[in-house]
TORDO-532299 format. One line per field, with one value per residue (C-alpha): chain; x, y, z. Coordinates in nm, 4 decimals. Example, Ala and Ser with C-alpha at 12.3 -4.5 7.8 and 13.67 -1.06 7.14 Angstrom:
2
cadena c(A,A)
c1 c(1.2300,1.3670)
c2 c(-0.4500,-0.1060)
c3 c(0.7800,0.7140)
//
This chain:
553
cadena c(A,A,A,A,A,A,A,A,A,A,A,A,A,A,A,A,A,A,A,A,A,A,A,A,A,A,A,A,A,A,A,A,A,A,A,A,A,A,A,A,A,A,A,A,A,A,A,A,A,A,A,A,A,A,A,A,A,A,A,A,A,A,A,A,A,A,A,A,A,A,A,A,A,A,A,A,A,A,A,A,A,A,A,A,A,A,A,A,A,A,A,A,A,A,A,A,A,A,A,A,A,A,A,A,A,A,A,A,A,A,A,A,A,A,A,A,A,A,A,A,A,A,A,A,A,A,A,A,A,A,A,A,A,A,A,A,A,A,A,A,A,A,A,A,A,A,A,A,A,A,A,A,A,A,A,A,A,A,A,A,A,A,A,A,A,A,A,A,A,A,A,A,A,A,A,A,A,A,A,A,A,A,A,A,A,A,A,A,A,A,A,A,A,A,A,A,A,A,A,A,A,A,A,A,A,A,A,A,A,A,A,A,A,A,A,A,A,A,A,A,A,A,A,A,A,A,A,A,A,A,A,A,A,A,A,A,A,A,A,A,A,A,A,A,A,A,A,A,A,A,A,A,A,A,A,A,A,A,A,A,A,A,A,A,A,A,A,A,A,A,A,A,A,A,A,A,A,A,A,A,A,A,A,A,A,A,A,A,A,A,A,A,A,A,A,A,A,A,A,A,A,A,A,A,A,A,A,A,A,A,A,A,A,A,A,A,A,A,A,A,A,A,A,A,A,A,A,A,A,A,A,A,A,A,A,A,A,A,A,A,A,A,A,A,A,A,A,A,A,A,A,A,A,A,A,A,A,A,A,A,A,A,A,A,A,A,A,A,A,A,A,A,A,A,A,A,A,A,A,A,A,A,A,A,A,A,A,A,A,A,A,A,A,A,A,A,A,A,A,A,A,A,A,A,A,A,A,A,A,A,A,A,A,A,A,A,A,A,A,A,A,A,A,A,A,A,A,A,A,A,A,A,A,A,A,A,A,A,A,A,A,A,A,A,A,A,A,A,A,A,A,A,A,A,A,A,A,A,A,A,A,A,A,A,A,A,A,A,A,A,A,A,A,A,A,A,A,A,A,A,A,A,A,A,A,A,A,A,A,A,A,A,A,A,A,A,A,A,A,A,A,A,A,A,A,A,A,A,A,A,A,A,A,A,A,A,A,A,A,A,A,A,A,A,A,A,A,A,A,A,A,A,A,A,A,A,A,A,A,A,A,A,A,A,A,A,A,A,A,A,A,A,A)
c1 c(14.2524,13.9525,13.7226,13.4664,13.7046,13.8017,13.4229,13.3136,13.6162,13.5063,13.2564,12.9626,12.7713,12.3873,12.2349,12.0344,12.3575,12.4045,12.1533,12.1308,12.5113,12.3112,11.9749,11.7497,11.5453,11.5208,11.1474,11.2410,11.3968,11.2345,11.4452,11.5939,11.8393,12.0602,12.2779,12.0366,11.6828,11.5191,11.4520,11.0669,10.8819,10.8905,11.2799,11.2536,11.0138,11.1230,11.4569,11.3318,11.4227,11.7205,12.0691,12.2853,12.6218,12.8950,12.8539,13.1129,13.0489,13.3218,13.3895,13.6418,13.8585,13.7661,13.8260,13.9309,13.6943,13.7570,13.6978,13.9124,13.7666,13.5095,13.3043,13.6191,13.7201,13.4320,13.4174,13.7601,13.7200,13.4006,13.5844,13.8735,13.6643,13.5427,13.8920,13.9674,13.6724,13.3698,13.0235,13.0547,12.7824,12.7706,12.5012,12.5967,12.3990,12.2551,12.4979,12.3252,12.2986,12.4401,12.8350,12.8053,12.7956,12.9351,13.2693,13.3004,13.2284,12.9989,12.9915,13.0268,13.4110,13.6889,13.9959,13.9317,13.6847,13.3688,13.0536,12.8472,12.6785,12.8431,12.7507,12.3754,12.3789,12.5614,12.2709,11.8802,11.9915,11.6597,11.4327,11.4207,11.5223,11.3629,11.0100,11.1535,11.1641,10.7967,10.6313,10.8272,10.7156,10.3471,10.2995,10.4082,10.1478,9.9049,9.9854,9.9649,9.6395,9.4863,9.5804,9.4721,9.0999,9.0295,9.3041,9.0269,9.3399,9.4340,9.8157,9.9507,10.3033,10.4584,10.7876,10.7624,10.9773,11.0152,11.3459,11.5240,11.8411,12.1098,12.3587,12.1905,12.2232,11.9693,11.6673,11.7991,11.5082,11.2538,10.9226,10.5742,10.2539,10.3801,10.1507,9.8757,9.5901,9.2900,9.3134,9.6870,9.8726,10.2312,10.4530,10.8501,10.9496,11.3176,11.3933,11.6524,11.8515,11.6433,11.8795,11.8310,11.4508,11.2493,11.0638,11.4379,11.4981,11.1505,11.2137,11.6001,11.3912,11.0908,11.0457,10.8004,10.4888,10.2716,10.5869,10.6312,10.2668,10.2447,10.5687,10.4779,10.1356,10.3392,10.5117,10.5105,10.4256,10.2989,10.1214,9.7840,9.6772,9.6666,10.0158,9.9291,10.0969,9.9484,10.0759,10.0739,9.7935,9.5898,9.6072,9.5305,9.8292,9.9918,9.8338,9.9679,10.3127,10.3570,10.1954,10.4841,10.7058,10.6281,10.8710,11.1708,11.1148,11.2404,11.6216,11.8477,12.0483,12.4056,12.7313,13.1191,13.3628,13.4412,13.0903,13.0682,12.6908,12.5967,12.2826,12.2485,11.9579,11.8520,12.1514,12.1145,12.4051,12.6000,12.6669,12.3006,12.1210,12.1881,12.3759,12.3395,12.1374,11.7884,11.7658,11.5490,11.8784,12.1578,11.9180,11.8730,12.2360,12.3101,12.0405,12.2414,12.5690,12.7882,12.9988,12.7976,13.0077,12.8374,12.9384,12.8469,12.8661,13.1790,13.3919,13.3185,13.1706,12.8848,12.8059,12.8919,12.7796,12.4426,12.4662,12.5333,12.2960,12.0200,12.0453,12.1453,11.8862,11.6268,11.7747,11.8805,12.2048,12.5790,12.8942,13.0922,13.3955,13.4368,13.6855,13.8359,13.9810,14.1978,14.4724,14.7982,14.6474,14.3936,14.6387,14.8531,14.5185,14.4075,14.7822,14.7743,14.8852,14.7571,14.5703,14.7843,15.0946,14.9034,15.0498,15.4379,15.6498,15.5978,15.6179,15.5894,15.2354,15.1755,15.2744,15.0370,14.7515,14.7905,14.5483,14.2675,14.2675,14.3447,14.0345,13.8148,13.9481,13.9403,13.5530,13.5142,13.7376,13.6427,13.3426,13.0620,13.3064,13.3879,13.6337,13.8504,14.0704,14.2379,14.2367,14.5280,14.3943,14.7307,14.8347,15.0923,15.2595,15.2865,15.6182,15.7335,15.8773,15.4983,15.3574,15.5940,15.5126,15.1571,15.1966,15.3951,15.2269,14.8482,15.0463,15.1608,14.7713,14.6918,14.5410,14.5851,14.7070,14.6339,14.7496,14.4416,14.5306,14.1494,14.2214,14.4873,14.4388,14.0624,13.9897,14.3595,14.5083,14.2533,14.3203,14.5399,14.2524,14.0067,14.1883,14.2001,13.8463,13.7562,13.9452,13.8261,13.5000,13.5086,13.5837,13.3146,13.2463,13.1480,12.9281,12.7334,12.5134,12.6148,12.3106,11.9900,11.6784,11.5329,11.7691,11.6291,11.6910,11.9735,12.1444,12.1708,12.2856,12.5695,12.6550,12.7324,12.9265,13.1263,13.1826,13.2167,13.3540,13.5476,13.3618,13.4257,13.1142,12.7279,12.6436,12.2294,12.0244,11.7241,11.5494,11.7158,11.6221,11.2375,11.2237,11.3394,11.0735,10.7793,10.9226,10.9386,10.6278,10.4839,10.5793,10.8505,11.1836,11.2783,11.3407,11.7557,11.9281,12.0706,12.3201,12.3624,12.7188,13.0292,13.2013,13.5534,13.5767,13.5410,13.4435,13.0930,13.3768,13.5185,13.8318,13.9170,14.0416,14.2922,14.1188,14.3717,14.2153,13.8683,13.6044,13.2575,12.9224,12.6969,12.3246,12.1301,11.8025,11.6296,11.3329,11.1310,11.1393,10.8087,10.7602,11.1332,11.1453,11.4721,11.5122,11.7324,12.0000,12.1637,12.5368,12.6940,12.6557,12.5526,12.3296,12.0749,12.1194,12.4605,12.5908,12.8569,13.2095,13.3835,13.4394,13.1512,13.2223,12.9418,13.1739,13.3666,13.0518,12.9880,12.8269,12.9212,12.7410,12.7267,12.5787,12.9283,12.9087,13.2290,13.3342,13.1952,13.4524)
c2 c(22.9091,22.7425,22.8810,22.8725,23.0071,23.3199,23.3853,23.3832,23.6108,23.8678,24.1383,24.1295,24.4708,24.4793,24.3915,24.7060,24.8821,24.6393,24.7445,25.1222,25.0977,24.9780,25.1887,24.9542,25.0676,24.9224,24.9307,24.7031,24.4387,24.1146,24.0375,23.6825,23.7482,24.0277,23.9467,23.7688,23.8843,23.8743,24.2206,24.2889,24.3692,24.7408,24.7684,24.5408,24.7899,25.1019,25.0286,24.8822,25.1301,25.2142,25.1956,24.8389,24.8531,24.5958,24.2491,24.0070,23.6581,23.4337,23.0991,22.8217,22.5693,22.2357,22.1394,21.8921,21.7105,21.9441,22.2471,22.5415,22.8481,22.9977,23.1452,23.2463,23.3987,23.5958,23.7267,23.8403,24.0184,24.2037,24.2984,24.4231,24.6165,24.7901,24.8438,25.0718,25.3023,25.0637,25.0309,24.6473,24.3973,24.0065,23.7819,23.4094,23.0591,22.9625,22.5852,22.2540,21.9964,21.7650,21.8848,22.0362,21.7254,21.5452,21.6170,21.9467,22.1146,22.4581,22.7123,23.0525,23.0822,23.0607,23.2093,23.6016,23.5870,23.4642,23.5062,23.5477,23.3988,23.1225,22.8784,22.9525,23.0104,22.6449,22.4888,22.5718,22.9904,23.1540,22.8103,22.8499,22.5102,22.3603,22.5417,22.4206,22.0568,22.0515,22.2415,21.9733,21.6668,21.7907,21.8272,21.4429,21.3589,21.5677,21.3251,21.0149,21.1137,21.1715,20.8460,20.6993,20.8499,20.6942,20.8681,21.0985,21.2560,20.8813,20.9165,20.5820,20.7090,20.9652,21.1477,21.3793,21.2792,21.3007,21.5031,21.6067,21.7958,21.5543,21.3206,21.0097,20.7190,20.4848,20.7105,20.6952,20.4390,20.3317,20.1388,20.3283,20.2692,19.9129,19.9583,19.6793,19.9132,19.8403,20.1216,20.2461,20.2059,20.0872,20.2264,20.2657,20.5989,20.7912,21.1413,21.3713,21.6287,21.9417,22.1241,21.9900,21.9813,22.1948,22.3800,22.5420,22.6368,22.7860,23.0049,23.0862,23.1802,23.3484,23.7093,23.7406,23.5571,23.5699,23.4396,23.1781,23.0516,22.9954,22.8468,22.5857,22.4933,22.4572,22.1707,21.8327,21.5497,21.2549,21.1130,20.9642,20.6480,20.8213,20.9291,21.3473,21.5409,21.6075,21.8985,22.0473,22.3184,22.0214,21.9031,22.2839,22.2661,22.5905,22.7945,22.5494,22.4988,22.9390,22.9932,22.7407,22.9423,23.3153,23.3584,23.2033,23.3751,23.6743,23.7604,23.7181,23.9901,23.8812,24.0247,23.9591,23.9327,24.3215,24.4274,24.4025,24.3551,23.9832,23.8598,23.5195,23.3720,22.9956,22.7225,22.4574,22.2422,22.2874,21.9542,21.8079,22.1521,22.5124,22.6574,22.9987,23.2664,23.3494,23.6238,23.8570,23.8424,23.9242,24.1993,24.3533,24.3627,24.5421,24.8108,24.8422,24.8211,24.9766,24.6209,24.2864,23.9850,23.6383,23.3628,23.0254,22.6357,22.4577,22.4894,22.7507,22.4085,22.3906,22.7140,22.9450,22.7680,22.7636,23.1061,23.2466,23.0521,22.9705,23.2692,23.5309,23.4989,23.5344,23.8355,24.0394,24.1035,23.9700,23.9836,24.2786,24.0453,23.6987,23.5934,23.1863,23.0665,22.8309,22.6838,22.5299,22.1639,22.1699,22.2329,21.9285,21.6895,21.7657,21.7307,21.3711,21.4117,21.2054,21.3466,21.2437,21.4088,21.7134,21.9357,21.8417,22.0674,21.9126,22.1998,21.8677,21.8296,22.2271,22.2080,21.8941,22.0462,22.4096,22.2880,22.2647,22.6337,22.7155,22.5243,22.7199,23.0662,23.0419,22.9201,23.2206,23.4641,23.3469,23.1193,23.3521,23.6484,23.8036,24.0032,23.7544,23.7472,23.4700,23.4873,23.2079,23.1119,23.1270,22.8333,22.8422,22.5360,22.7267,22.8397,23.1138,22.9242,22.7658,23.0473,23.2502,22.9521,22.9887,23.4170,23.3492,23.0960,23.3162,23.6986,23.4547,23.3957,23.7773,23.7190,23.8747,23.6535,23.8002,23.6559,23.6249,23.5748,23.6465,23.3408,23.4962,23.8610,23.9096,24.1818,24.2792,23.9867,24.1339,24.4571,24.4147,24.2162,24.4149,24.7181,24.4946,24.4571,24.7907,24.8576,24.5420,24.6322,24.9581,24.7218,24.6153,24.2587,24.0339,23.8256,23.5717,23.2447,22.8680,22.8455,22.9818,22.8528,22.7679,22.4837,22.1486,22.0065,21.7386,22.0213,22.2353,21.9708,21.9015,22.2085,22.2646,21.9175,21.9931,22.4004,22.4089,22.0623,21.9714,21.6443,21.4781,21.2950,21.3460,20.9123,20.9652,20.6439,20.5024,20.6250,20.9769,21.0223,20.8830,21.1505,21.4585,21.3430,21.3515,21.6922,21.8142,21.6752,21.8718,22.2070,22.2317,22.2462,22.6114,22.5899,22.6266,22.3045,22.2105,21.9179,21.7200,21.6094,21.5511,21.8445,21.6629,21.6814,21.8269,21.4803,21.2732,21.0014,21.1859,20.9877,21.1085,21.3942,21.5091,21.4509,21.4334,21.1692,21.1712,21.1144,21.1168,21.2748,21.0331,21.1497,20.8562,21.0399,21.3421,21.5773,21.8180,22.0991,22.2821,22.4785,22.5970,22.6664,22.4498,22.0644,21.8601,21.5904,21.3771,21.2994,20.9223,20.8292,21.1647,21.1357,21.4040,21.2167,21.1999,20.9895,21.0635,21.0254,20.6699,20.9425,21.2273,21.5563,21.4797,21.2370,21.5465,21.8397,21.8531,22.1250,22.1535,22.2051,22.5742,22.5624,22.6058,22.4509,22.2760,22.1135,22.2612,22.4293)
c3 c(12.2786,12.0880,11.8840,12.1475,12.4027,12.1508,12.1492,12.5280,12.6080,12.3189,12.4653,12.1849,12.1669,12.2555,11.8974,11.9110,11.8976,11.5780,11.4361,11.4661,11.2651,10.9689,11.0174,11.1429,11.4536,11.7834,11.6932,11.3715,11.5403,11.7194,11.9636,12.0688,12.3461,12.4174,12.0850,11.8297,11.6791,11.3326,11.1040,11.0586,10.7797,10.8419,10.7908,10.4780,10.3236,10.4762,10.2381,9.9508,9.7282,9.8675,9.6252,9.6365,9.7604,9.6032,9.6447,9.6907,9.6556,9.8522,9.7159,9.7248,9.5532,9.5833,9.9144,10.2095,10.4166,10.6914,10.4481,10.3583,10.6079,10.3686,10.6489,10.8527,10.4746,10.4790,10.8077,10.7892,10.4543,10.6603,10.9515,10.6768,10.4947,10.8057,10.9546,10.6042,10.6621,10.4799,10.5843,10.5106,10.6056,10.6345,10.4752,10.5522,10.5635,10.9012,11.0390,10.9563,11.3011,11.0755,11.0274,11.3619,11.5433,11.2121,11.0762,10.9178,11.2581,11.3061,11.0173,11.1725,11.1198,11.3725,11.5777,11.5854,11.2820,11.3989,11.3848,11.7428,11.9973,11.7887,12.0271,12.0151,11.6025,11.5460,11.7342,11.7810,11.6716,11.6504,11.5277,11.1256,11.0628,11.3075,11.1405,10.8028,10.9421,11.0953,10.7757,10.5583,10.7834,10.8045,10.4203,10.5092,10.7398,10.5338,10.2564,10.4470,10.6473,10.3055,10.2008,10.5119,10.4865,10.1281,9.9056,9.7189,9.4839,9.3564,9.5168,9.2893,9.3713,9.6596,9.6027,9.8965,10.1798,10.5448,10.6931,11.0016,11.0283,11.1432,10.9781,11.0095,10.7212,10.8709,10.7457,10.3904,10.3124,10.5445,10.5372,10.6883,10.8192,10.9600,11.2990,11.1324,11.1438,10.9047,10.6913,10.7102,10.3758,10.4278,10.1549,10.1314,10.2343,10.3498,10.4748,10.3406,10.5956,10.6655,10.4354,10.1591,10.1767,9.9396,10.1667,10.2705,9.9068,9.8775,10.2427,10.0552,9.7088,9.8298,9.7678,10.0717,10.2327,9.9295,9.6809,9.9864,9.9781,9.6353,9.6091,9.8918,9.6713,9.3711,9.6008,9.3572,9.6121,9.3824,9.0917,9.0564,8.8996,8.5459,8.6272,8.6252,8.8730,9.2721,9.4420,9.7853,9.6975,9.6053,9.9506,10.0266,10.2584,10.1806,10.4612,10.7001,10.6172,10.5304,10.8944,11.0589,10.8504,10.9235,11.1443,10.9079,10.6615,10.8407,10.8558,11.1630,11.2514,11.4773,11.4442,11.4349,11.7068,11.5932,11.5522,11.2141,11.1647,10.9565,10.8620,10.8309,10.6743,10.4995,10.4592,10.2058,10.1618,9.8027,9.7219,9.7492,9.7281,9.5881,9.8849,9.9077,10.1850,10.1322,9.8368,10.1848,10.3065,10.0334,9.8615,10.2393,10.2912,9.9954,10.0798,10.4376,10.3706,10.1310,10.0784,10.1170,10.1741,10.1002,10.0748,9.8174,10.0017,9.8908,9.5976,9.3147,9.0839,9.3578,9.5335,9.3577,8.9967,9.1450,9.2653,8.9740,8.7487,8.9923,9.2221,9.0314,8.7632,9.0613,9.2115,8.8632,9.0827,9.0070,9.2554,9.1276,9.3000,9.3227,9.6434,9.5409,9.9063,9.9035,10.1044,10.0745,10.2549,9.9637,9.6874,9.8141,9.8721,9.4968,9.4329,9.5258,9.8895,10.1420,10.4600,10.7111,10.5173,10.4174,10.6460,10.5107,10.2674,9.9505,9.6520,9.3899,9.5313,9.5092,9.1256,9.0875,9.2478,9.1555,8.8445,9.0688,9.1528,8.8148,8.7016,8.9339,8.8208,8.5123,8.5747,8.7169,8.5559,8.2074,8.1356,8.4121,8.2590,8.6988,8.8678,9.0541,9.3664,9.5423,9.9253,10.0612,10.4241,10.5904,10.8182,11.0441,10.8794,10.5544,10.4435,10.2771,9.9470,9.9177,9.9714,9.7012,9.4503,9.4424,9.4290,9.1077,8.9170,8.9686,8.8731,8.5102,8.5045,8.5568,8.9034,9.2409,9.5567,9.8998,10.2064,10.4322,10.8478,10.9986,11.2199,11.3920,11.3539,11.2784,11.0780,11.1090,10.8958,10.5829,10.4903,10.2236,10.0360,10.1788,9.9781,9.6259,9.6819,9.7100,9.3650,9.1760,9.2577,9.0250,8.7441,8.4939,8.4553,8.2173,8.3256,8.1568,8.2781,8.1689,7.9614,7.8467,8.0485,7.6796,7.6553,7.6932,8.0306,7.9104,7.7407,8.0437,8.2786,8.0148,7.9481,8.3634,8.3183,8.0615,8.0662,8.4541,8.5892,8.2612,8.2037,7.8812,7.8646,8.0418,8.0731,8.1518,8.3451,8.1463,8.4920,8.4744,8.1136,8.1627,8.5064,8.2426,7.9837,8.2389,8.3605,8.0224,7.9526,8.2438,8.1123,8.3651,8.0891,8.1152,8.5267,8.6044,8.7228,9.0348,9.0100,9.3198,9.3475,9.5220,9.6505,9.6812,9.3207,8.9581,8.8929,8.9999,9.1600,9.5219,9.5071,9.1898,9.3034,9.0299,8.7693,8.5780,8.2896,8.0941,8.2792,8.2801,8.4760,8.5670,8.6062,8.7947,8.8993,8.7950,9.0453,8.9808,9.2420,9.1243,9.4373,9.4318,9.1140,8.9600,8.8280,9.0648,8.9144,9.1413,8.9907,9.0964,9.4766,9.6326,9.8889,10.0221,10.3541,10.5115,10.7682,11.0124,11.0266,11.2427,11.5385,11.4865,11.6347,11.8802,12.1087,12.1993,12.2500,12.6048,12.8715,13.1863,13.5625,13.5247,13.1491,12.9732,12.6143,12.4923,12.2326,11.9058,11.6789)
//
């Protein structure tokens, strides 16, 4: 059966029934459906000073364009922990439009570990990013119709731009205000994908609705003639934008195929934005739940990089385990394999590409100083003298390998991790951040390029080093970075996926995300827009006379 198929054939409990599991009052709940509703403000604070449970942060090896089963990791290891007796809880990233109807496909797992009403959470789900879109692109028409009405702030230069949340290349760059009118100013313009807009990292970083107000004022959207900053509050758009976002800003409580509750909350994309939950979410979770499992947007370089150094500082919290998926498909791709052989016995390609996954644990392990597990999403075209390989090469590096089968057997197939969990959790950690927020901005994006992705070299644009002088400039240099780059690979270069030889991190651009709170480099081509794939996922979604959804997986 399909994903979808597994999912309409699973009875889901009522989510009030959810929710009572976890202490959260029928009362406390807004419902959207019979299966879906956000968490008021009355549970939040009713908890507050509740104890934290353990968190585990789930992360990845580099992976394949089709991805490695993160979510399906984490959902599993849930469902695990619950089948050995633990109160465990879910706090995941709400699915992007784009990779739905793209290439990647929805984000809320698969086979028997899912996330549900999956169909309903990989598209509109409960409206948060469609309130992040319309908040972003009225700060844009705020801007303009300022401009338009005699430009009393002196915009010489916007750097605010429009968004929607689909894959679509065409908006990278586009030209505005073309209808001829007397007073419209045309300028050069472009949108971004919802995701990686701003205004999501400020719902994903705000505290509440006062930390979210101010952080949407702090918004840089231009300069003036004398070149000084302009920013949202200026435009006294603030009020606006946090009153499309009230309801957003509020958790969304669903739940597994086995009832294991999840919240899922905020999804920025890890290769163009910091890719984690909102910190309302993860910090409720661990007031619920005696075991939060979250989870960090592609491989451990990205996601979890940024959650540790971006997120973490935020939050005061650190994952007492660190989960590193990864499968055999992705060893042989960063071992040189090509796609359409990936699935072939080749243990020469294992060995080649085992240094991938070494690279990431030992990020992990020893330069952010965490307890470390490695969960193998088992394929059915794995056999057992790859499998065996990989087990022995990870015990010579001190580090436990757990087969993982949540596809196939749901909570079931993760109880043997689910148990190494429970005991690495008990162990103290080391952990420690990439840099100090006192470095100087070119020092910290090194340091992440050379510590974390193994660069040899940091290669800086004339334009990216003139963008981190007028940041510094600004008083702006002690905010954490967030490097845009590929996810493919270590490297800027997502060909270059062995990385085998010297190479180099290219910074080409450099933003200031005021209102978020961190300073944005874009690495070689990345692109905060993506296009789709030759044959997009879309071709094959479809719904049928009776209101049946199929297609999405």
């Amino acid at each position: 059966m399909t994903d979808i198929e597994i999912a309409k054939n699973t009875k889901l409990e009522p989510i009030v029934n959810i929710a009572k599991k976890i202490g959260i009052e029928e009362e406390e709940l807004e419902n959207y459906g019979m299966y879906k509703a956000k968490i008021s403000e009355n549970a939040i604070k009713k908890i507050e000073n509740k104890k934290n449970g353990k968190l585990i942060l789930v992360t990845a090896m580099s992976p394949t364009p089709l991805g490695e089963g993160k979510t399906t990791i984490s959902i599993a290891v849930a469902d695990g922990l619950s089948k050995i007796g633990k109160k465990s809880i879910l706090a995941l990233r709400e699915p992007s439009l784009g990779p739905v109807f793209g290439i990647k496909g929805g984000a809320t797992g698969g086979g028997k570990s899912q996330v549900a009403p999956m169909e309903e959470i990989n598209l509109h789900f409960t409206g948060d990013i469609h309130a992040i879109t319309s908040a972003n692109n009225l700060l844009s028409a705020l801007i303009d119709n300022h401009i338009y009405f005699g430009n009393e702030l002196g915009f010489s230069k916007v750097v605010w731009k429009r968004c929607v949340d689909l894959n679509d290349r065409q908006l990278r760059e586009v030209n505005t205000g073309l209808s001829g009118e007397s007073k419209i100013v045309p300028r050069q313009d472009g949108f971004d994908i919802t995701v990686a807009s701003e205004i999501m990292a400020i719902l994903c970083l705000s505290k509440d609705i006062k930390d979210l107000k101010n952080r949407l004022g702090n918004i840089l959207i231009g300069y003036n003639k004398q070149n000084l900053p302009i920013y949202a509050k200026d435009l006294k758009a603030e009020g606006s934008l946090a009153v499309l976002l009230k309801d957003a800003i509020k958790p969304n409580l669903v739940q597994t195929l086995e009832h294991t509750p999840c919240i899922i909350h905020g999804g920025p994309f890890a290769n163009i934005a910091h890719g984690c939950n909102s910190i309302r979410a993860t910090k409720l979770a661990l007031k619920l739940g005696e075991y939060t499992v979250t989870e960090a947007g592609f491989g451990s370089d990205l996601g979890a990089e940024k959650f540790l150094n971006i997120k973490c500082r935020q939050t005061n919290l650190n994952p007492d385990v660190v989960v590193c998926v990864a499968t055999i498909k992705a060893i042989k791709y960063h071992g040189g394999v090509e796609k359409e052989k990936i699935l072939e016995k080749n243990i020469e390609a294992i060995k080649n590409g085992m240094h991938n996954l070494y690279k990431h644990i030992d990020n992990l392990k020893n330069k952010f100083g965490l307890n470390v597990i490695v969960a193998l999403n088992k394929y059915s075209t794995d056999t057992a003298e790859e499998i065996n390989y990989i087990k022995e090469k990870l015990q010579e590096k001190d580090v436990k390998l757990c087969i993982v089968e949540g596809w196939e057997k749901g909570g079931d197939g993760a109880t043997e991790i689910a148990q190494e969990i429970v005991k690495l959790a008990e162990k103290e950690n080391n952990f420690k951040y990439t840099y100090d927020l006192q470095d100087s901005i070119q020092s910290k994006i090194v340091k992440v390029a050379k510590q974390i992705y193994g660069a040899k070299n940091v290669e800086f644009s004339e334009q990216a080093l003139d963008e981190i002088k007028r940041i510094e400039e600004m008083g702006f240099k002690n905010l954490p970075i967030c490097i845009a780059k590929t996810q493919y690979s270590f490297s800027d270069n997502p060909k270059n996926l062995m990385c085998n030889e010297d190479f180099s991190i290219n910074i080409r651009r450099v933003s200031l995300k005021s209102g978020a709170g961190f300073i944005v480099a874009l690495a070689g081509k990345i692109m905060t827009m993506p296009g789709l794939p030759k044959i997009p996922a879309a071709e094959s979604i479809d719904i049928d006379d009776e209101g049946n959804i199929e297609g999405i997986f």
